[in-house]
C-alpha angles and dihedrals in degrees: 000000000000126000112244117230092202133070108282099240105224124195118202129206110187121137089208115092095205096047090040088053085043089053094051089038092055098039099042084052093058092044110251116133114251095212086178155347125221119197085198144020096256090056087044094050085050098036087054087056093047103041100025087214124206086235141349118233099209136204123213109209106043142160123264095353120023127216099268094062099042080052091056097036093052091040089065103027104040109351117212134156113287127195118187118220115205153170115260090205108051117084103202096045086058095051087059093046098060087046080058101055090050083053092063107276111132103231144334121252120189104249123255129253132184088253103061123097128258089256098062091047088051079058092060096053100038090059094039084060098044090044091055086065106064119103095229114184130193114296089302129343109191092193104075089057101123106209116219124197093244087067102067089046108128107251097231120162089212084220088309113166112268107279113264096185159357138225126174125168125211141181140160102030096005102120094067080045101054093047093053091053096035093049090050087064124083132233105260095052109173089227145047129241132231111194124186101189122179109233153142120297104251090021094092105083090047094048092051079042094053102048086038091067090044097052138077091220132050108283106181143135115291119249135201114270088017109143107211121245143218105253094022143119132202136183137207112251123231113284098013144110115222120217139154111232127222087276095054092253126144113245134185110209117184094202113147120302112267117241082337099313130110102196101048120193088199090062091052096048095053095048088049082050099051089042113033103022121162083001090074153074130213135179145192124220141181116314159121127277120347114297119146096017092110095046085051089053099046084047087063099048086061096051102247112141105263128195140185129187120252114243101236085072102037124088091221121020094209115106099029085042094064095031084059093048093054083056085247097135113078085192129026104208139154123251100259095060098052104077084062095044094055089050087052092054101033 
């Protein structure tokens, strides 16, 4: 990505007058360029033809068309980079802002409030940024798919043991993700799946909420002793790493946060390794920065089966990108081949 020399030009889209004030005010400060402001999703579809904005900075519950919609509805008229702002509190708005992820927004940020303090709000800008500059195409273009060679490789276990789990780890962009692959299982799927997914504090249980509602099996937050079941999903709590213990047993450890993150992929995936071994998957998916690279490597050395997604289909090609680097990903596929791919090998 390349870094822009101009002002990134944001368009918000927010009905409240003081949240809306609080947004300029925020994002003027930190010098990015506020080319507009919609009290409603019909002015922001419009707005997004007329100004052709960096990023959208997108309300959930508003008048006369809600977020959900002006994200459809941009995502197949004029697509830019949409990022939802919700209330972590607020189920329901939760709820609408997942569905919009899997319409096409980028990723979801806990609105801002006067109260909060200046590095939340650096948060805010520094994803807004980020977010600006990822290439987005109509829901979807496959022609923009680049094929790698790693994609057509045949999916063989070379007389490796039955799989016993999977773990993948996601961030920036995951939860759209996550829906596509879960949603390609069936119901009786033979294993059960550990996800570490980066989000917002306060975003997990809708997001288990959400794909759970989507989904033929249990999708929830882990708990500690879980065991782990056959048709079952199960995703790591706020503030907490997710491991499985000597006895395959699930465990939350609130030991300090790795390279920043709790949950750390990194800390799943090396667990899975020391447990499960040959007998496991993991997999890599679209994110930020480099968490979970390493575990994904110590999973293959083990000879589990390790994938990462390709980067014409991530939002952002960081995790997978350095997982791939370290020689930690066995195959290299979008995401809308690895659902397949996961009922081959299970």
């Amino acid at each position: 990505m390349e870094t822009k020399t101009t002002p990134i030009r944001v368009l918000i889209a927010e009905d409240s007058l003081v949240a809306r004030e609080l947004l300029v005010s925020v994002l003027q400060a930190a010098g990015l360029q506020v080319v507009g402001a919609a009290k409603n999703g019909v002015e922001a579809v419009q707005l997004t033809k007329r100004l052709q904005p960096d990023v959208i900075a997108m309300d959930v519950y508003m008048p006369e068309m809600d977020g959900l919609e002006a994200t459809r509805r941009i995502m197949a008229e004029t697509p830019r980079p949409i990022v939802m702002v919700s209330a972590s509190y607020n189920k329901n708005e939760q709820k609408m802002s997942f569905d919009a992820l899997q319409a096409g927004a980028l990723t979801i940020l806990e609105k801002p409030t006067i109260y909060d303090p200046p590095e939340a709000h650096e948060f805010l800008i520094n994803q807004l940024r980020l977010m600006s500059e990822v290439r987005v195409v109509r829901r979807w273009d496959r022609s923009r798919r680049t094929h790698l060679p790693t994609e057509s490789r045949p999916l063989t276990r070379n007389g490796k043991s039955k799989i016993q789990i999977i773990a993948i780890a996601s961030s920036t962009g995951g939860p759209g993700v996550l829906a596509k692959i879960l949603s390609g299982l069936p119901a009786e799927f033979a294993v059960p799946v550990l996800i570490v997914q980066h989000i917002m504090a306060g975003f997990a249980e809708g997001l288990a909420t959400w794909l759970n509602q989507l989904l033929p099996f249990e999708v929830r937050l882990a708990k500690s002793n879980d065991e782990p079941q056959a048709g079952q999903v199960l995703i790591a709590p706020d503030n907490h790493h997710l491991v499985v213990n000597n006895r395959g047993l699930i465990a939350l450890s609130h030991d300090p946060p790795l390279h920043g993150l709790r949950p750390s992929a990194n800390y799943l995936f090396n667990s899975v390794a020391q447990v499960y071994g040959v007998t496991a998957i993991g997999v890599i998916l679209t994110g930020m920065g480099n968490d979970g690279a390493e575990g994904l490597r110590a999973l293959r050395d083990t000879g589990a089966h390790t994938i990462a997604q390709d980067q014409a289909s991530c939002v952002v090609f960081g995790m997978p990108a350095v997982a791939i680097e370290l020689g930690a990903a066995e195959q290299i596929l979008p995401a809308d081949k690895i659902a397949a791919a996961l009922l081959e090998l299970v």
